[in-house]
C-alpha positions as CSV (number, residue, x, y, z in Angstrom):
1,X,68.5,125.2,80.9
2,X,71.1,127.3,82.9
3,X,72.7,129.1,80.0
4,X,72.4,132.8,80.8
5,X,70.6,135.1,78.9
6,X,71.6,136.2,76.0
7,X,71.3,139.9,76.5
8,X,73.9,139.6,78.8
9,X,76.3,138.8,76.1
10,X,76.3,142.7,74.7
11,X,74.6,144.5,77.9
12,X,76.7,146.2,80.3
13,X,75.0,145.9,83.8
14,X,74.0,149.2,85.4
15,X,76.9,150.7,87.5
16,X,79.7,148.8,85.3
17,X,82.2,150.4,83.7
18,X,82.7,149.6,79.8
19,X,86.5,149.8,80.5
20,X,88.5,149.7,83.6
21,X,92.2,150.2,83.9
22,X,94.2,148.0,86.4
23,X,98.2,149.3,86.6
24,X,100.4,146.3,86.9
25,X,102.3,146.7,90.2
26,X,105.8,144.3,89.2
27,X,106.6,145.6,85.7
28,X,107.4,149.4,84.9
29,X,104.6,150.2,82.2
30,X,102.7,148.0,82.1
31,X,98.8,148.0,82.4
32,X,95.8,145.7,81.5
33,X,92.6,147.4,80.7
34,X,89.0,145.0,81.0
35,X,86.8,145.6,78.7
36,X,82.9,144.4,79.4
37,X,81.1,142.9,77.1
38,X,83.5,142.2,74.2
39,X,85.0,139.2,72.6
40,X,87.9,138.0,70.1
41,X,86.7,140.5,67.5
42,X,87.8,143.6,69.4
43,X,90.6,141.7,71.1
44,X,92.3,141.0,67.6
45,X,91.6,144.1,66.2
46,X,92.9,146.4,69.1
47,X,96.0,144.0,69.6
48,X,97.1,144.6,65.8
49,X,96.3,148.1,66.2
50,X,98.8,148.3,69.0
51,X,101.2,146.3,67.9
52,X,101.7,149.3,64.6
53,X,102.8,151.3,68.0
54,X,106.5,151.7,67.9
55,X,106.3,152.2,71.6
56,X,104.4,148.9,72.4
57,X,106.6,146.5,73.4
58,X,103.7,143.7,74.3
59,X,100.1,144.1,73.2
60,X,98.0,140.7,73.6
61,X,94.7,139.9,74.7
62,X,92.8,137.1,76.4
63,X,88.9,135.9,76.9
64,X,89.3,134.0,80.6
65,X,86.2,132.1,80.0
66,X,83.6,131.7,77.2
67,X,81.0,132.1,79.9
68,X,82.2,136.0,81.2
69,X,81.4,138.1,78.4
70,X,85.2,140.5,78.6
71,X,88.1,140.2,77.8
72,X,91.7,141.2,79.6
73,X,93.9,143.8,76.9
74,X,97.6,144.0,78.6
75,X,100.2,146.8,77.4
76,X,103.5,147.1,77.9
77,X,105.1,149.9,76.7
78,X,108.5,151.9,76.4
79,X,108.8,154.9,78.9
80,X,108.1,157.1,76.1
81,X,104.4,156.1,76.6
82,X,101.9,154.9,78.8
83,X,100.0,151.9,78.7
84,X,97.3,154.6,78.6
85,X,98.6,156.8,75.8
86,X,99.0,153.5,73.7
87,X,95.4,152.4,74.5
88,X,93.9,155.5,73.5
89,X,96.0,156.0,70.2
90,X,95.1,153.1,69.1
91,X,91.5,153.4,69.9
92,X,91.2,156.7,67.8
93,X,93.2,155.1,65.1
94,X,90.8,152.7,64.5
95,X,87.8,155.0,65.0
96,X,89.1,157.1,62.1
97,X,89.8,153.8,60.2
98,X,86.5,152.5,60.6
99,X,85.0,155.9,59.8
100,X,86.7,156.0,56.7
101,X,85.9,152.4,55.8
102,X,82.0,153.5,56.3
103,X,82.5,156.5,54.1
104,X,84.2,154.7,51.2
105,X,81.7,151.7,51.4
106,X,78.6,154.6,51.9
107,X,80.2,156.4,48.4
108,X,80.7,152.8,46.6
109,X,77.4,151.8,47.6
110,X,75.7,154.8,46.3
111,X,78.0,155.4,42.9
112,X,76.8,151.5,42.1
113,X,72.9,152.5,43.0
114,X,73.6,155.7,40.6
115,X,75.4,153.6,37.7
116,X,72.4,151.1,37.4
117,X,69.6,152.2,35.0
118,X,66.2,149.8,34.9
């Protein structure tokens, strides 16, 4: 079988970047960032979070083939932000979001262990 590991799916290789930025050279800010090892899941999630971004004018995201494990974010935004600024607002937004989510699931999970009586 010449399917590749499956490791490789969620492994970054040694001396590759998670996330590399690549300025686009014919439109005015604009920018697609790679990220290494990620799929529709984080695609979706980080293009809805930019989209909340009054600055974004374009947030989308594409897997170019099921057998590279990345996928290709491009920004555009306003010139009151940077394709950078964008990225990493919306990259702390959801880190508070999903820290929040954990917290509130953590404190339903124990007030329901609490609540039961055997």
């Amino acid at each position: 079988m010449n399917a590749p590991d499956r490791y490789e799916r969620f492994v970054v290789p040694e001396g590759t970047k998670k996330v590399s930025y690549e300025r686009d050279t014919k439109i005015i800010n604009a920018a697609s960032f790679i990220i290494e090892r990620e799929e529709h899941t984080i695609g979706n999630i980080l293009r809805m979070q930019l989209h909340l971004d009054e600055n974004v004018l374009f947030a989308g995201y594409k897997l170019p083939h099921p057998l590279q494990y990345k996928i290709i974010v491009r920004i555009h935004t306003t010139s009151q932000s940077s394709p950078m600024q964008a990225y990493n607002v919306a990259i702390n937004d959801l880190d508070k979001e999903l820290d929040h989510l954990r917290t509130a699931f953590e404190d339903e999970i124990a007030n329901h262990s609490s609540a039961r009586e055997y």
